[in-house]
KOLDREN-385849 format. One record per atom (N, C-alpha, C): residue number from 1; x, y, z; atom name. Coordinates in pm, whole numbers, padded with zeros to 5 digits. Atoms other than C-alpha are relative to their C-alpha. Example, Ala and Ser with C-alpha at 12.3 -4.5 7.8 and 13.67 -1.06 7.14 Angstrom:
<lumpas>
+-----+--------+--------+--------+-------+
! num !   east !  north !     up ! atomo !
+-----+--------+--------+--------+-------+
!   1 !  00089 ! -00119 !  00000 !     N !
!   1 !  01230 ! -00450 !  00780 !    CA !
!   1 !  00090 !  00120 !  00000 !     C !
!   2 ! -00082 ! -00119 ! -00006 !     N !
!   2 !  01367 ! -00106 !  00714 !    CA !
!   2 ! -00077 !  00109 !  00073 !     C !
+-----+--------+--------+--------+-------+
</lumpas>
This chain:
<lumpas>
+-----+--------+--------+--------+-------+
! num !   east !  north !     up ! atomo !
+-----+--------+--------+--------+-------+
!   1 !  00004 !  00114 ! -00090 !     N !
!   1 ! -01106 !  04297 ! -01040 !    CA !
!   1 !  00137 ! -00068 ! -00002 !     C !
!   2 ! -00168 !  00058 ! -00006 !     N !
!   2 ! -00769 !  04149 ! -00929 !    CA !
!   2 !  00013 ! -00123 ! -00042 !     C !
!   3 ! -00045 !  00173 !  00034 !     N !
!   3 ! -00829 !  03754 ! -01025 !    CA !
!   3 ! -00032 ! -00020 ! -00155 !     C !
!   4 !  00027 ! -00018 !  00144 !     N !
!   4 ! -00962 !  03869 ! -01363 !    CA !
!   4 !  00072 ! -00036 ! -00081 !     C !
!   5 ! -00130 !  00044 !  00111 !     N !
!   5 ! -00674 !  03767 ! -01532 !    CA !
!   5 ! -00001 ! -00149 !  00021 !     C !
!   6 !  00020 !  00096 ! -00029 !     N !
!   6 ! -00711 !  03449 ! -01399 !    CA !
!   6 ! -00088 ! -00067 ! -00028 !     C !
!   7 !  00132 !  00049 !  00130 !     N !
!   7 ! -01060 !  03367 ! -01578 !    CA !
!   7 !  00012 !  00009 ! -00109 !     C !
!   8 ! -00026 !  00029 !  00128 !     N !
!   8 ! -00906 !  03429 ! -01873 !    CA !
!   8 !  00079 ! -00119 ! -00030 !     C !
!   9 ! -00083 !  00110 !  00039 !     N !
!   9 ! -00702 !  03151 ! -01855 !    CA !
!   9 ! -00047 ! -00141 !  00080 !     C !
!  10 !  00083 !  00088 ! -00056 !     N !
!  10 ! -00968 !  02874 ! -01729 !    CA !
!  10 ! -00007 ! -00108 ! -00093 !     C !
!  11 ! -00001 !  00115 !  00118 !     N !
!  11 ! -01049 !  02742 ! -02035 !    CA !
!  11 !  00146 ! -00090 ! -00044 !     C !
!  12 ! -00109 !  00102 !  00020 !     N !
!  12 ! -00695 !  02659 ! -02131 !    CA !
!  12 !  00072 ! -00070 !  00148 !     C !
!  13 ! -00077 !  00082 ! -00077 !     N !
!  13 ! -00604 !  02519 ! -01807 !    CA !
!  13 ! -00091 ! -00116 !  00032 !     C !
!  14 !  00117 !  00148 !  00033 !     N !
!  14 ! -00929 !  02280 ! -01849 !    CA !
!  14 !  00043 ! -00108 ! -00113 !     C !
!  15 ! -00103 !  00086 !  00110 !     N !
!  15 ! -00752 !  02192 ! -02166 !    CA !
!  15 !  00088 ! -00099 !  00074 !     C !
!  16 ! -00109 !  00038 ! -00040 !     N !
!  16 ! -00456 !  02143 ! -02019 !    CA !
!  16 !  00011 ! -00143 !  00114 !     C !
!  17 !  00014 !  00082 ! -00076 !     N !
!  17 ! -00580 !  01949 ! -01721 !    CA !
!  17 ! -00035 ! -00145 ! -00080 !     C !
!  18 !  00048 !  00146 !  00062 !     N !
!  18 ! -00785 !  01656 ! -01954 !    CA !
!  18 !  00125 ! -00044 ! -00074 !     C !
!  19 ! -00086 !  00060 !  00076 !     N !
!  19 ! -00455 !  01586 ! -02113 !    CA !
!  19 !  00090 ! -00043 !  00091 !     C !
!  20 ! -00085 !  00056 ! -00085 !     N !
!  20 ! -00295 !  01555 ! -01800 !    CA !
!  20 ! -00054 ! -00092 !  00108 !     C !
!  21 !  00096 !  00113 ! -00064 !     N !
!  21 ! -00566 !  01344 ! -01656 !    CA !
!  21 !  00021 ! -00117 ! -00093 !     C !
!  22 ! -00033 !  00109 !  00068 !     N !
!  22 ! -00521 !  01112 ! -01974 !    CA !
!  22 !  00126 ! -00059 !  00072 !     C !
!  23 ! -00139 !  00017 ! -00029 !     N !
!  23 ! -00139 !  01091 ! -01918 !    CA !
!  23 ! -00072 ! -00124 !  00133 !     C !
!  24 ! -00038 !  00031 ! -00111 !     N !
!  24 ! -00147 !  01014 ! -01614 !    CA !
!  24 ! -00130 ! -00158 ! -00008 !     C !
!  25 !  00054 !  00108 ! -00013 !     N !
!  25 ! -00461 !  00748 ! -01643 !    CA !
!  25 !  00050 ! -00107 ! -00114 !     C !
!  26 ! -00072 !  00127 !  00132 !     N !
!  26 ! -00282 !  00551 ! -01922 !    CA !
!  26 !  00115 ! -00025 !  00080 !     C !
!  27 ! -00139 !  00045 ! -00113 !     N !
!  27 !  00037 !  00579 ! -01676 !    CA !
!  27 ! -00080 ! -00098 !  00084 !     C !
!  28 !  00071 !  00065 ! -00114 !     N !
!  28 ! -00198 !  00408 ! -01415 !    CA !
!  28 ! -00019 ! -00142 ! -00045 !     C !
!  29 !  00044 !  00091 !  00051 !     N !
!  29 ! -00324 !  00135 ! -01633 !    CA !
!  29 !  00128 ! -00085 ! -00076 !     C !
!  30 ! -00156 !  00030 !  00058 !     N !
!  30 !  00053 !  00071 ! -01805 !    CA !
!  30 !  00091 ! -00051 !  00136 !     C !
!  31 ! -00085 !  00033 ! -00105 !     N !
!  31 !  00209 !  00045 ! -01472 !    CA !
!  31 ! -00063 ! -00119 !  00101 !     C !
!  32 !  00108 !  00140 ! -00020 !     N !
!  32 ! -00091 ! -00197 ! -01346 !    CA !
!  32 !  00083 ! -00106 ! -00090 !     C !
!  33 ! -00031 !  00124 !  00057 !     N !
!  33 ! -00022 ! -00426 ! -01608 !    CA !
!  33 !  00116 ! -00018 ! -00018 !     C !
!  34 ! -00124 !  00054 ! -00013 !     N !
!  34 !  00329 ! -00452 ! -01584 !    CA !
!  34 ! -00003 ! -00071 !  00111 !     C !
!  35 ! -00023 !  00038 ! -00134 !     N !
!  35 !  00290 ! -00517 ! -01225 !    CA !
!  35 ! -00047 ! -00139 ! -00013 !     C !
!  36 !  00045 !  00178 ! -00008 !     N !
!  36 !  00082 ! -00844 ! -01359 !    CA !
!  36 !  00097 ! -00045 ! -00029 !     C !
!  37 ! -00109 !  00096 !  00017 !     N !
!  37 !  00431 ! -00954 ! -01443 !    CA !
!  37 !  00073 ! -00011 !  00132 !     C !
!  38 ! -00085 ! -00039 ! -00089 !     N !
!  38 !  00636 ! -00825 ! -01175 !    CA !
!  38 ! -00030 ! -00067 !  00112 !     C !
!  39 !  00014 !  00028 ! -00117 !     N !
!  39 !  00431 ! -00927 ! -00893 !    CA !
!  39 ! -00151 ! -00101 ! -00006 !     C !
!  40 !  00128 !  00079 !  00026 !     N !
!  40 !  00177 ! -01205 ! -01030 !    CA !
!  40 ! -00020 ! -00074 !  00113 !     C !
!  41 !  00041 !  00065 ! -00113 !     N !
!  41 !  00179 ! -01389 ! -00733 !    CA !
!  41 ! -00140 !  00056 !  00079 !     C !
!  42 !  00085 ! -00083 ! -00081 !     N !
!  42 ! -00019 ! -01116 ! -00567 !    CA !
!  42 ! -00128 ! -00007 ! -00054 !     C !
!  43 !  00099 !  00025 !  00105 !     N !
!  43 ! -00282 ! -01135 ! -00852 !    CA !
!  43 ! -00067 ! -00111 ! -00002 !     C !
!  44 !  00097 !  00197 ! -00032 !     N !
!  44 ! -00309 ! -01508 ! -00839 !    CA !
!  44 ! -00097 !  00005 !  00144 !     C !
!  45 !  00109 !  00020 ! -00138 !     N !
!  45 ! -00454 ! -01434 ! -00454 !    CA !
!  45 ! -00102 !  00050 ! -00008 !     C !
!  46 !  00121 ! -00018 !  00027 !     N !
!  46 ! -00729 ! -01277 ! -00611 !    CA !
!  46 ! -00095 ! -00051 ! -00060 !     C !
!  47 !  00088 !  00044 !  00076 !     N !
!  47 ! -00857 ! -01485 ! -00838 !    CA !
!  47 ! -00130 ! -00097 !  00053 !     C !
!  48 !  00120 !  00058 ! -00043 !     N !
!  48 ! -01208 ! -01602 ! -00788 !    CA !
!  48 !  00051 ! -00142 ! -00027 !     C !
!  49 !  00016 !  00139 !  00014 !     N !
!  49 ! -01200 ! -02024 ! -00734 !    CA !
!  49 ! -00055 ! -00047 ! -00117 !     C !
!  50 !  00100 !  00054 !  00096 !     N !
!  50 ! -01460 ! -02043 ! -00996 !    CA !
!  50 !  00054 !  00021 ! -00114 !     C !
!  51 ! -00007 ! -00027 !  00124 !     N !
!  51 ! -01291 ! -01905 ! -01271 !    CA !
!  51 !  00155 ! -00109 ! -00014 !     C !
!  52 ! -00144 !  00122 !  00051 !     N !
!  52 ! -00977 ! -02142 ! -01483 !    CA !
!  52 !  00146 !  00055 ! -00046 !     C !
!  53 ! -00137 ! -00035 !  00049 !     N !
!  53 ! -00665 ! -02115 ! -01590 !    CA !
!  53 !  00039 !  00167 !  00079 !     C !
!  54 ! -00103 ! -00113 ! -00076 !     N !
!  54 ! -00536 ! -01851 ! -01321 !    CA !
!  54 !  00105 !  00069 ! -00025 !     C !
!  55 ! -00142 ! -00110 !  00100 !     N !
!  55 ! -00182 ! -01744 ! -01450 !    CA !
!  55 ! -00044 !  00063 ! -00131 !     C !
!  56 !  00059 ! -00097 !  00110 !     N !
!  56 ! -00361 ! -01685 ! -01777 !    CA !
!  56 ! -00035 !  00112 ! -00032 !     C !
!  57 !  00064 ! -00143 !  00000 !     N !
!  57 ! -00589 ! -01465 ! -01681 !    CA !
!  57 !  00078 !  00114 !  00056 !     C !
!  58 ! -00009 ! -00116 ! -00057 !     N !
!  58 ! -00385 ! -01242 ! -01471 !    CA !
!  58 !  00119 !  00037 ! -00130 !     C !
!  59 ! -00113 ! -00018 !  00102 !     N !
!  59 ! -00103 ! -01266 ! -01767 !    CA !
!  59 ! -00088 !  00107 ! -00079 !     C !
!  60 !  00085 ! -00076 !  00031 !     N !
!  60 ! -00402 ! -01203 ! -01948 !    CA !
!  60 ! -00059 !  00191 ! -00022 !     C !
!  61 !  00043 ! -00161 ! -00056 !     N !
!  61 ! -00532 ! -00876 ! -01773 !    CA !
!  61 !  00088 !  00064 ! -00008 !     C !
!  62 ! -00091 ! -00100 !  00013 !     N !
!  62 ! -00206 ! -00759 ! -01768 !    CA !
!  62 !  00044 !  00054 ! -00157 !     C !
!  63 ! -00080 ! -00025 !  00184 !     N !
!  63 ! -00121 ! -00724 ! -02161 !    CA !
!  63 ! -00134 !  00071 ! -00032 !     C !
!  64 !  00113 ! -00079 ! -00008 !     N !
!  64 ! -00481 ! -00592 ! -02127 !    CA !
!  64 !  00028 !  00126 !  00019 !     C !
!  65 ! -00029 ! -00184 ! -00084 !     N !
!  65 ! -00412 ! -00277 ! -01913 !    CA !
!  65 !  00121 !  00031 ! -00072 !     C !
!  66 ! -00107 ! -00043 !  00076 !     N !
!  66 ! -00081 ! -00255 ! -02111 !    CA !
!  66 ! -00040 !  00060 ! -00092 !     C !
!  67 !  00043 ! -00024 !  00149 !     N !
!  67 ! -00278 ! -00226 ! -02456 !    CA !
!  67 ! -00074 !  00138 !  00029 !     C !
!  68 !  00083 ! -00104 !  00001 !     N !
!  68 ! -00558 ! -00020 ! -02352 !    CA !
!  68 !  00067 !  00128 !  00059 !     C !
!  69 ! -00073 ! -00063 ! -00047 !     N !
!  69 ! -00335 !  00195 ! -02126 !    CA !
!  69 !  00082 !  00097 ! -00142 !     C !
!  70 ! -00088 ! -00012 !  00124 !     N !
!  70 ! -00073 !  00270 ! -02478 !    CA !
!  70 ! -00088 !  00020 ! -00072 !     C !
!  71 !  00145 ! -00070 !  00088 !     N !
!  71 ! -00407 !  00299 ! -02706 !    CA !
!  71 ! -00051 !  00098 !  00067 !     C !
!  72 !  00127 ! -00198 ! -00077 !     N !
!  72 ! -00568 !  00612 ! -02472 !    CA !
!  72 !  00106 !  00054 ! -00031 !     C !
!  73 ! -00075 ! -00110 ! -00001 !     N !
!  73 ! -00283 !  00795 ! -02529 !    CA !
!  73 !  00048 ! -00010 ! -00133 !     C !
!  74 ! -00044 !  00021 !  00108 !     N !
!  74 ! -00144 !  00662 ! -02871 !    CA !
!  74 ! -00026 !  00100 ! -00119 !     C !
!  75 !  00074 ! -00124 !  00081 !     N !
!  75 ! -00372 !  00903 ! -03065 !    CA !
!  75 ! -00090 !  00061 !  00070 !     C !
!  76 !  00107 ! -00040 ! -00159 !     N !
!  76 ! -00542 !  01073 ! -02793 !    CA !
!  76 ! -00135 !  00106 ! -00117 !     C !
!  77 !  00094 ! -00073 !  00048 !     N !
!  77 ! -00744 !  01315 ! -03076 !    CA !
!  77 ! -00102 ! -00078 ! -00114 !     C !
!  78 !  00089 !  00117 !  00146 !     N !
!  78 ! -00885 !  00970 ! -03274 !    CA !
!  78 ! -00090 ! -00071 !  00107 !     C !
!  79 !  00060 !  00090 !  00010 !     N !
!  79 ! -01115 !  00717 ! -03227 !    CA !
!  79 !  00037 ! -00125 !  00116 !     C !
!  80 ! -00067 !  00086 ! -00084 !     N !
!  80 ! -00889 !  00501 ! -03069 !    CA !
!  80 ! -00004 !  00029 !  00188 !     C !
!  81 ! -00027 ! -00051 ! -00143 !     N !
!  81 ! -00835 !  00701 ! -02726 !    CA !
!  81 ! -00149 ! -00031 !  00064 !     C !
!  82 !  00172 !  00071 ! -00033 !     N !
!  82 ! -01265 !  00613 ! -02704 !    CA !
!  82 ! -00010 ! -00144 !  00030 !     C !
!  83 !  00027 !  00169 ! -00034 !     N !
!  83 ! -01243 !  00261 ! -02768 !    CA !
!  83 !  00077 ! -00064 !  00139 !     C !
!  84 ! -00031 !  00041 ! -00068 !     N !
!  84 ! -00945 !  00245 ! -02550 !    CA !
!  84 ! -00073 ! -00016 !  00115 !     C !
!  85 !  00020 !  00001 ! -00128 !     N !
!  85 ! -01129 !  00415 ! -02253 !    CA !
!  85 ! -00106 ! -00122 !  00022 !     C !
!  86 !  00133 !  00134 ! -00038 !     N !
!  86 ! -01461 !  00192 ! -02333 !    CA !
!  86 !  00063 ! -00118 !  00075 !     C !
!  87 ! -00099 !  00091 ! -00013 !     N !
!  87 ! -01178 ! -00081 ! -02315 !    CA !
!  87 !  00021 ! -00020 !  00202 !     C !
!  88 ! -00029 !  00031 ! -00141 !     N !
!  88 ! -01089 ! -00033 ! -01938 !    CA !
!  88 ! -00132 !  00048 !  00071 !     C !
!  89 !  00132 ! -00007 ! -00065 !     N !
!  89 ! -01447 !  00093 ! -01836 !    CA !
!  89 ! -00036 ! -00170 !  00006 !     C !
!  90 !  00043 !  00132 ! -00063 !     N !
!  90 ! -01534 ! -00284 ! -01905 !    CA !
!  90 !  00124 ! -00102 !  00086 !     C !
!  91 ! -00128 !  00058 ! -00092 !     N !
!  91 ! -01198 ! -00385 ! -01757 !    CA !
!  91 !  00001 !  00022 !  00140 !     C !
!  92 !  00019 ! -00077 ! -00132 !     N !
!  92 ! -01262 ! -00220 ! -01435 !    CA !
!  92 ! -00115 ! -00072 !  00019 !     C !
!  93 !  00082 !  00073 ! -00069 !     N !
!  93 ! -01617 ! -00390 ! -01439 !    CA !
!  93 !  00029 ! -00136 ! -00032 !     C !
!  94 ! -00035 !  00107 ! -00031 !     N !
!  94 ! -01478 ! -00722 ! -01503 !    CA !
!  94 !  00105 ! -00078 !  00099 !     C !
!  95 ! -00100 !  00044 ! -00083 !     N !
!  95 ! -01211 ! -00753 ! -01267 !    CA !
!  95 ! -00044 !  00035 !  00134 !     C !
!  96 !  00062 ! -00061 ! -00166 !     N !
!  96 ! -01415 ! -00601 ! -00963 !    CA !
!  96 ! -00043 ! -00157 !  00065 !     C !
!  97 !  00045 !  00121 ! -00021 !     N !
!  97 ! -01537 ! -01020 ! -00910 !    CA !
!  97 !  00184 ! -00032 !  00108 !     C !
!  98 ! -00084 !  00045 ! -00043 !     N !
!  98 ! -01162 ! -01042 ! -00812 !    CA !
!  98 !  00054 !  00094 !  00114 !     C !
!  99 !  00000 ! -00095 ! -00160 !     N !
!  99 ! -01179 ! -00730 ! -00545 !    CA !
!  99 ! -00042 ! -00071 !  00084 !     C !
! 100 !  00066 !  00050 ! -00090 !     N !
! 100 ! -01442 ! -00895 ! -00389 !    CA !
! 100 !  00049 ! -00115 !  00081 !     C !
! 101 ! -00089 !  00147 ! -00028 !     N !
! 101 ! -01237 ! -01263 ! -00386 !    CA !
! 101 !  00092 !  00086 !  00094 !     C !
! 102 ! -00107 ! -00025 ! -00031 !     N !
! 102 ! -00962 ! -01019 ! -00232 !    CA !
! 102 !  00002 !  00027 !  00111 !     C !
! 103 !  00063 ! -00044 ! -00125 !     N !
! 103 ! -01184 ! -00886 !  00053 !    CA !
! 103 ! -00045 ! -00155 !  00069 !     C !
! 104 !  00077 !  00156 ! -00067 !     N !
! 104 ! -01350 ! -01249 !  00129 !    CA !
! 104 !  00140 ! -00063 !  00064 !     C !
! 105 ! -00074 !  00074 !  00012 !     N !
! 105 ! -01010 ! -01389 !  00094 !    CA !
! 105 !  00071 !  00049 !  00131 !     C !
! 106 ! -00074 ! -00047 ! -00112 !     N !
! 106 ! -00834 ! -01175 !  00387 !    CA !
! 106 ! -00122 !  00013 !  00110 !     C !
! 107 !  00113 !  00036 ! -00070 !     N !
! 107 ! -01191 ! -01183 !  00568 !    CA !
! 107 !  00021 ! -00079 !  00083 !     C !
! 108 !  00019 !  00171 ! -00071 !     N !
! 108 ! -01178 ! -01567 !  00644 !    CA !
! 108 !  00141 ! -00009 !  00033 !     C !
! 109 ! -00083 !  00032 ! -00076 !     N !
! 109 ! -00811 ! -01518 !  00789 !    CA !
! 109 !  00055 !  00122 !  00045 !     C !
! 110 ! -00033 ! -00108 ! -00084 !     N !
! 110 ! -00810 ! -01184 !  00951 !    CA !
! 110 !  00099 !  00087 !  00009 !     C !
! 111 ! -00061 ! -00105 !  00071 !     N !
! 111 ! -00611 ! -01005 !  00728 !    CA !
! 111 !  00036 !  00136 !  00058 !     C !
! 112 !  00010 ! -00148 ! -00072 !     N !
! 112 ! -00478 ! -00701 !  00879 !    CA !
! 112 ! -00037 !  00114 ! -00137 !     C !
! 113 !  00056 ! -00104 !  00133 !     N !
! 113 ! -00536 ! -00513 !  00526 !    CA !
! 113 ! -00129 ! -00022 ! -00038 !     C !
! 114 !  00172 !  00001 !  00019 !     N !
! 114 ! -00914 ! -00623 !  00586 !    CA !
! 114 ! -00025 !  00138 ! -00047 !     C !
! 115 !  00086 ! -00062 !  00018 !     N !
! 115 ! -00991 ! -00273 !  00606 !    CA !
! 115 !  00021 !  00078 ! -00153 !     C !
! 116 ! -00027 ! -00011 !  00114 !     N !
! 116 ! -00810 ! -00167 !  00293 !    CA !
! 116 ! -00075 ! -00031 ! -00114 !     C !
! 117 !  00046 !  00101 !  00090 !     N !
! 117 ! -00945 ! -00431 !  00084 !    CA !
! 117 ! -00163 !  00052 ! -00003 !     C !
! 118 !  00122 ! -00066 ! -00015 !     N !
! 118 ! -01311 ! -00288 !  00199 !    CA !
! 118 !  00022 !  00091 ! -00071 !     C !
! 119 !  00002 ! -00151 !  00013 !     N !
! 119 ! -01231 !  00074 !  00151 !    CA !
! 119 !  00034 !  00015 ! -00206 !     C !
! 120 ! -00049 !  00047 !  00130 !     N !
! 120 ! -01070 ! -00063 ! -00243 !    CA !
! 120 ! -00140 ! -00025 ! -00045 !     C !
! 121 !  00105 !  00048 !  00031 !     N !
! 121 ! -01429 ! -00183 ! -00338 !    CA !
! 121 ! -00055 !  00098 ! -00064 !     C !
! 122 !  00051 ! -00072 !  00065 !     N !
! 122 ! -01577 !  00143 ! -00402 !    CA !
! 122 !  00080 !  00065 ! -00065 !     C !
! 123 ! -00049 ! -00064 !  00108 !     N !
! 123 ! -01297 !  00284 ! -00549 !    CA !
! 123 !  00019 ! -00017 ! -00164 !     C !
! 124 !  00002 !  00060 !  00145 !     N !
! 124 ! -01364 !  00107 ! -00851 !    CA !
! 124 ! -00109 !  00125 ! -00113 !     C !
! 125 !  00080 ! -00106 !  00033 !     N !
! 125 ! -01681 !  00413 ! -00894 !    CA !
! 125 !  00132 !  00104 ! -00081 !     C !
! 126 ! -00105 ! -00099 !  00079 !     N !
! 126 ! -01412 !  00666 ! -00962 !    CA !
! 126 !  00102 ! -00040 ! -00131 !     C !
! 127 ! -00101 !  00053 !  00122 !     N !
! 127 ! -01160 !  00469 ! -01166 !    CA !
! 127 ! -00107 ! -00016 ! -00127 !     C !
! 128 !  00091 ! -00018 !  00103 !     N !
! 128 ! -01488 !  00402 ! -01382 !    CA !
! 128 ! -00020 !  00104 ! -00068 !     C !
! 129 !  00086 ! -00140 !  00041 !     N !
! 129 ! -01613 !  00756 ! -01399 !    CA !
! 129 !  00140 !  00056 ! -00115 !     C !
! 130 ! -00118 ! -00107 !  00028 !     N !
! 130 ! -01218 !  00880 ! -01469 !    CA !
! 130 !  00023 ! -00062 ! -00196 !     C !
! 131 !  00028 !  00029 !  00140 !     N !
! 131 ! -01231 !  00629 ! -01781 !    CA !
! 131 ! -00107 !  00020 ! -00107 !     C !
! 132 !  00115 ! -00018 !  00115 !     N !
! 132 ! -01556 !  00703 ! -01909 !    CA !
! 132 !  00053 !  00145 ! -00015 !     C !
! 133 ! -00017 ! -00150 !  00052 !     N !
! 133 ! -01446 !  01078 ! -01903 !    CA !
! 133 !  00048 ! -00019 ! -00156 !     C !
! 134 ! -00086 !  00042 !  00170 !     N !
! 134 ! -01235 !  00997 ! -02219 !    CA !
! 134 ! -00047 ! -00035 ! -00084 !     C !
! 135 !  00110 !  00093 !  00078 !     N !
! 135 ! -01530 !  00805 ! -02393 !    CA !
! 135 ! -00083 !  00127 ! -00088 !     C !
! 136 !  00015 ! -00125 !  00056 !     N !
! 136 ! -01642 !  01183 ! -02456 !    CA !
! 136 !  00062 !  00051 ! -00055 !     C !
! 137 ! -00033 ! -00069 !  00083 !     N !
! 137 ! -01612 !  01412 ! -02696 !    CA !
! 137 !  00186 !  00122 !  00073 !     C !
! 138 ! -00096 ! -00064 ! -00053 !     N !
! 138 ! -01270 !  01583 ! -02659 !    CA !
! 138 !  00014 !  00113 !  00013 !     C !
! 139 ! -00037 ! -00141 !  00052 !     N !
! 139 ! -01220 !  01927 ! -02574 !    CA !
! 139 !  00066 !  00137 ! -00070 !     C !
! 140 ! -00040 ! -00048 !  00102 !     N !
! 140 ! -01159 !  02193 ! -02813 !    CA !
! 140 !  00134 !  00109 !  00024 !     C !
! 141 ! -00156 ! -00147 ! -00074 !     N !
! 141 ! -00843 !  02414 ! -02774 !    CA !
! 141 ! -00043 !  00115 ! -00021 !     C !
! 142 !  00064 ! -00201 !  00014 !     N !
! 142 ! -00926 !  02770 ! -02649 !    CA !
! 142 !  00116 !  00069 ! -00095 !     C !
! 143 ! -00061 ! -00063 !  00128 !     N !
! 143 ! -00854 !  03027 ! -02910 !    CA !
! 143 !  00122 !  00101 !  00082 !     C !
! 144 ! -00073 ! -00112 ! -00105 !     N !
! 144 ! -00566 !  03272 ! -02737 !    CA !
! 144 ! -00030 !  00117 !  00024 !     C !
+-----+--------+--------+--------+-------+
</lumpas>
């Protein structure tokens, strides 16, 4: 069979992939929370009314996604790379209150990135799922 050679090397490119799915989701979450410095303004327009101290929190969130971001990858074969992901699984469901503020907020003045701001809502499902992946057991390196 001609692709046969190519199933032999599945397993390690499954490997290969979850390490480059980490990477890259600790890049995601590291480059987020810098951006709460860089471009806090933008952040402040999300914040729900109800909640206090505004610069805090987004200062806050950002040294957040910094930490947990730098912990998933720090020891990616410990303990740590788990807690981190738990870490932004509830980070992802606590900050979704300030999607919603983000959609309402361009709503009530006809936002041309209305539909954006919609279409952003559910992508919060995936960013969840991609962190809980990590919350699992890690996979084992194929033998050669």
């Amino acid at each position: 069979m001609l692709l046969s050679p190519f199933f032999l090397y599945v397993p390690m490119l499954r490997y290969r992939l979850y390490f480059v799915g980490l990477y890259l989701c600790a890049l995601l979450y590291i480059a987020a929370g810098i951006n709460h410095f860089v471009n806090a303004e933008m952040y402040l327009r999300t914040m729900p009314p109800y909640l206090p101290a505004h610069e805090a929190l987004v200062a806050l969130s950002g040294v957040i996604e910094i930490v947990l971001g730098v912990a998933l990858v720090l020891r990616p074969k410990t303990r740590l790379r788990v807690w981190a992901a738990w870490g932004i699984v509830l980070l992802l469901i606590a900050v979704f209150p300030a999607n919603i503020q983000t959609y309402l907020n361009m709503k009530a003045t006809a936002d041309p990135r209305l539909t954006f701001a919609l279409v952003r809502l559910p992508l919060q499902l995936p960013l969840i799922a991609w962190a809980w992946a990590y919350t699992r057991p890690m996979p084992q390196r194929p033998k050669k």
